[in-house]
C-alpha positions in Angstrom: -2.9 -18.6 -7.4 -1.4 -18.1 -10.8 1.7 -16.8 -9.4 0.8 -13.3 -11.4 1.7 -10.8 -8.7 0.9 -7.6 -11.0 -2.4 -8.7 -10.9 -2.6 -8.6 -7.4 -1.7 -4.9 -7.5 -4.3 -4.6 -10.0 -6.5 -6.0 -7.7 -5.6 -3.4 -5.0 -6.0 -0.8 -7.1 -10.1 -2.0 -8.2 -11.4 -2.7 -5.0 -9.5 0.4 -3.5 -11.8 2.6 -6.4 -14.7 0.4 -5.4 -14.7 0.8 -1.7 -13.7 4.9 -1.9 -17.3 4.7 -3.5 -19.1 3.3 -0.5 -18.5 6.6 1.4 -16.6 9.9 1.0 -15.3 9.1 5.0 -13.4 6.4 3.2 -10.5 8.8 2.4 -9.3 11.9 2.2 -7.8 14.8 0.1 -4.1 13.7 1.3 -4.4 9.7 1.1 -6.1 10.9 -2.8 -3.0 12.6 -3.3 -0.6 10.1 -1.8 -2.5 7.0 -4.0 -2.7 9.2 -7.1 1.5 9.8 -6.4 2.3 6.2 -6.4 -0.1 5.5 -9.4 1.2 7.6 -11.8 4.7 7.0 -10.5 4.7 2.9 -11.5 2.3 1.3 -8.5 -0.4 -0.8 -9.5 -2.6 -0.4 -6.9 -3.0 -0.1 -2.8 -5.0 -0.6 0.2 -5.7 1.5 3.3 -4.5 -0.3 6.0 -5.4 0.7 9.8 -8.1 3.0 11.1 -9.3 5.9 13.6 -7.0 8.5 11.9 -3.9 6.0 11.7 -2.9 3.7 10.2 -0.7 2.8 6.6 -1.3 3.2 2.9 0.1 -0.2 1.4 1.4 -0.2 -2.5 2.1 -2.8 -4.5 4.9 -1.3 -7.0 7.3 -3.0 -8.8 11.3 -2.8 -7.7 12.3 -0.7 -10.7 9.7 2.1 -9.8 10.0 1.9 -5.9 13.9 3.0 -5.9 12.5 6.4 -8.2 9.8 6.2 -6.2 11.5 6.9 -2.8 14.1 8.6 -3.9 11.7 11.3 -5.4 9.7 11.2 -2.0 12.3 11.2 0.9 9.7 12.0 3.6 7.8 8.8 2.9 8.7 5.9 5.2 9.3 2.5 2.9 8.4 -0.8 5.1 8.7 -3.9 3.1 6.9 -6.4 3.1 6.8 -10.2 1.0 4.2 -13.1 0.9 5.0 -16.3 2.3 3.0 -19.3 3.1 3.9 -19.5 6.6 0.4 -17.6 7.7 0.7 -14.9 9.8 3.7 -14.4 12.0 5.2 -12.4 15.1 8.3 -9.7 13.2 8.6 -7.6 16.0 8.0 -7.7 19.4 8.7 -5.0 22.4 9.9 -6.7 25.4 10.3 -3.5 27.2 7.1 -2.7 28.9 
């Protein structure tokens, strides 16, 4: 509300510690390793998004970190993403079927 983004990450990053805690099922040694990877290269948190063995691992880092970042980790796929006030929305959608 305070138009802080950083503390959103930071906020990511807290109840992402908090809810690895509820069960060890939570995560897993490569999703550790992935988080841990992003931390210590400039994110300031993330979330688990998805589930049944799929799913994304979103990170809030900052624009001067996520160019390093990605550079440094070729083999991980970079979707953007921004915050509007529009609610949620239709981006893609696969006519083919």
């Amino acid at each position: 509300m305070s138009g802080n983004i950083d503390d959103f990450g930071k906020l990511l990053n807290s109840s992402w510690l908090l809810k690895k805690k509820l069960s060890s099922s939570i995560s897993n040694a490569k999703i550790d390793q992935l988080y841990e990877n992003a931390i210590n290269n400039g994110a300031l948190g993330g979330k688990l998004l998805g589930a049944g063995g799929g799913g994304f691992l979103l990170m809030y880092m900052k624009k001067k970190h996520r160019n390093i970042f990605f550079a440094r980790n070729p083999k991980i796929i970079n979707i953007p993403f921004k915050f509007t006030n529009n609610g949620a929305e239709v981006i893609y959608k696969n006519l083919e079927r």
